[in-house]
C-alpha positions in Angstrom: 0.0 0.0 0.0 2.9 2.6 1.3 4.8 1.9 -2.1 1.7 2.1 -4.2 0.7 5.5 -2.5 4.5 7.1 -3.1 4.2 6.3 -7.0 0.4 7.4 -7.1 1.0 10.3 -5.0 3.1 12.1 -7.9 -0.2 12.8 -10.0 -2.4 14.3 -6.9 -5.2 12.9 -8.7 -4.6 9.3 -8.4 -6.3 7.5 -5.8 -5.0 6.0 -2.4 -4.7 3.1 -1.2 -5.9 1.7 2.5 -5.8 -1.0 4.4 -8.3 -3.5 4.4 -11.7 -2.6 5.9 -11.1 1.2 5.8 -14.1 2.5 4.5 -13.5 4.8 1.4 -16.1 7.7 2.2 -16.3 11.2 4.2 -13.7 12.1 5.8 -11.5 9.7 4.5 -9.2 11.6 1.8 -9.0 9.8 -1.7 -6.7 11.5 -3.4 -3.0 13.2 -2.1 -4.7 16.5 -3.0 -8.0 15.9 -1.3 -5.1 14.6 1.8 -3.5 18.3 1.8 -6.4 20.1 2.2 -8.2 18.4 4.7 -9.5 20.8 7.4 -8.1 20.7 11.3 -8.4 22.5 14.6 -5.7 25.2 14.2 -3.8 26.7 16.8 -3.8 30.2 18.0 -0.3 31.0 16.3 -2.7 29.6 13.0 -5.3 31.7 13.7 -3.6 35.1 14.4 -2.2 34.1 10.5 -6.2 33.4 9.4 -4.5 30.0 8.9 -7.1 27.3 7.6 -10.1 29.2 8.7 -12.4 26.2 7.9 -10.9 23.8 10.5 -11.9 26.1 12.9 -15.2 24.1 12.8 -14.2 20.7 11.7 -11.1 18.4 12.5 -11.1 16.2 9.5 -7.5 15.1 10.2 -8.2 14.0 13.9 -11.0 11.8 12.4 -9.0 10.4 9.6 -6.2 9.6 11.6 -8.5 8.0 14.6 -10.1 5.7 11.3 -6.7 4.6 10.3 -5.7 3.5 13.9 -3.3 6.2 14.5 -2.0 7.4 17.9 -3.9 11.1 18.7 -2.0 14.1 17.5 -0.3 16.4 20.7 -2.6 19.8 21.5 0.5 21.7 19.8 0.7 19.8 16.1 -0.7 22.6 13.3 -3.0 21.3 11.3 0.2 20.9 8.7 1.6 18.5 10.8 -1.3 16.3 11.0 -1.6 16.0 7.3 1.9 14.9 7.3 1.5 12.5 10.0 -1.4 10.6 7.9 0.4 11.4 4.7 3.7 9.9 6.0 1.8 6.5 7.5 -0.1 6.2 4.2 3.3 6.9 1.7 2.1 9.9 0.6 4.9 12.1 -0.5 4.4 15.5 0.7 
């Protein structure tokens, strides 16, 4: 899956590949583009930039990474570091 994502990644169009019994639907990214925009709670630093104003209201990448079985992400991790995270366990390059 990890190499198939690194090759497929390239295109930002192509689409991921997850484990077994993942289900492929909201909020689950399917494409490396649809993984670098996904929303997150931002932190105050963020928001003093009017960093990712969205994920003010949702935290796609906390629900992502709890679907995929990942550990939680610390209070401090930007929103960039989350998609990284996820990106990183699923062989996206980023």
């Amino acid at each position: 899956m990890r190499l198939y994502n690194t090759a497929a990644s390239l295109s930002g169009i192509a689409p991921l590949r997850y484990p077994i019994g993942i289900p492929l639907e909201p909020p689950i990214p399917l494409t490396r583009r649809d993984l670098f925009e996904m929303t997150g709670k931002f932190s105050l630093l963020e928001f003093v930039n009017f960093i990712n104003i969205l994920g003010w209201i949702d935290d796609q990448c906390r629900d992502v990474a709890a679907i995929l079985g990942l550990p939680g992400f610390p209070g401090v991790a930007t929103v960039d570091e989350k998609r990284e995270r996820i990106a990183e366990y699923l062989g996206v390059q980023a």
